[in-house]
N, C-alpha and C positions, 0 to 999 in steps of 0.2 A: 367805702372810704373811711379812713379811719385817720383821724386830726388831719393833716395833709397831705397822706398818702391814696391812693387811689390803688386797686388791687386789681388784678384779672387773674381768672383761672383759665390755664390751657391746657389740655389733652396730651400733649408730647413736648419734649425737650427744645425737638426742629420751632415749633409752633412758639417757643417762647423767645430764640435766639432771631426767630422772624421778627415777631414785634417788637422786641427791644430794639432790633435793627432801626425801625421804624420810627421807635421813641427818642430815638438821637436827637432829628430834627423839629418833631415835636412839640416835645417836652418846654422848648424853650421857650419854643412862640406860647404855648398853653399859661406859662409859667408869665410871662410880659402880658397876654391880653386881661388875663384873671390877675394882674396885679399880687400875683401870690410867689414870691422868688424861695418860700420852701417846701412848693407842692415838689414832689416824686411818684413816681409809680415803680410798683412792686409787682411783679410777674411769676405766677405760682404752677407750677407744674402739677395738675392733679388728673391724674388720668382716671379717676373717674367722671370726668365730663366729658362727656362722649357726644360727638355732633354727630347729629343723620344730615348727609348730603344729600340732597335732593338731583338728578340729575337728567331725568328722564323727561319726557312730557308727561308719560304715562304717573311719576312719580308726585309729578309738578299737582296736575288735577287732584290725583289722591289728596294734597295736602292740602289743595283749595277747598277741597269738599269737607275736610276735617274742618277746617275756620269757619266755612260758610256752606251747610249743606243747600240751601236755595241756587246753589249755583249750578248745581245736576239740574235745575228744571229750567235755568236758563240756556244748557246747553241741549236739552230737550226740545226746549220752545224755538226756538232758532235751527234746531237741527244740524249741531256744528260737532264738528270731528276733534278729539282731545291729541 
């Protein structure tokens, strides 16, 4: 955020006309409840930010096990299927 701008980086072009879409209705209410009538947002296309979508189960546990490896030996202890 910079003075009262607020910034996001998105990956594609689609990605940033989505969220401004989004920022229409917003914005406003953002702008009345924070008492701030010259905040904006600024929406940057930068494709190197690149999301991993996560989709799978199989994907899903890999990445539980990255944040929390103790969760392989709850799913051990329990004997449950990913």
């Amino acid at each position: 955020m910079e003075g009262s701008t607020i910034q996001f980086s998105v990956p594609s072009d689609m990605n940033k006309v989505e969220l401004e879409r989004e920022f229409t209705e917003f914005v406003p209410y953002l702008r009345t409840s924070l008492q701030n009538h010259n905040l904006s947002i600024k929406v940057i296309v930068d494709e190197k930010t690149e999301k991993n979508f996560i989709y799978t189960a199989d994907e899903k546990y890999e990445r539980l096990k990255e944040i929390n490896p103790m969760i392989d030996l709850l799913r051990q202890e329990f004997d449950l299927d990913v």
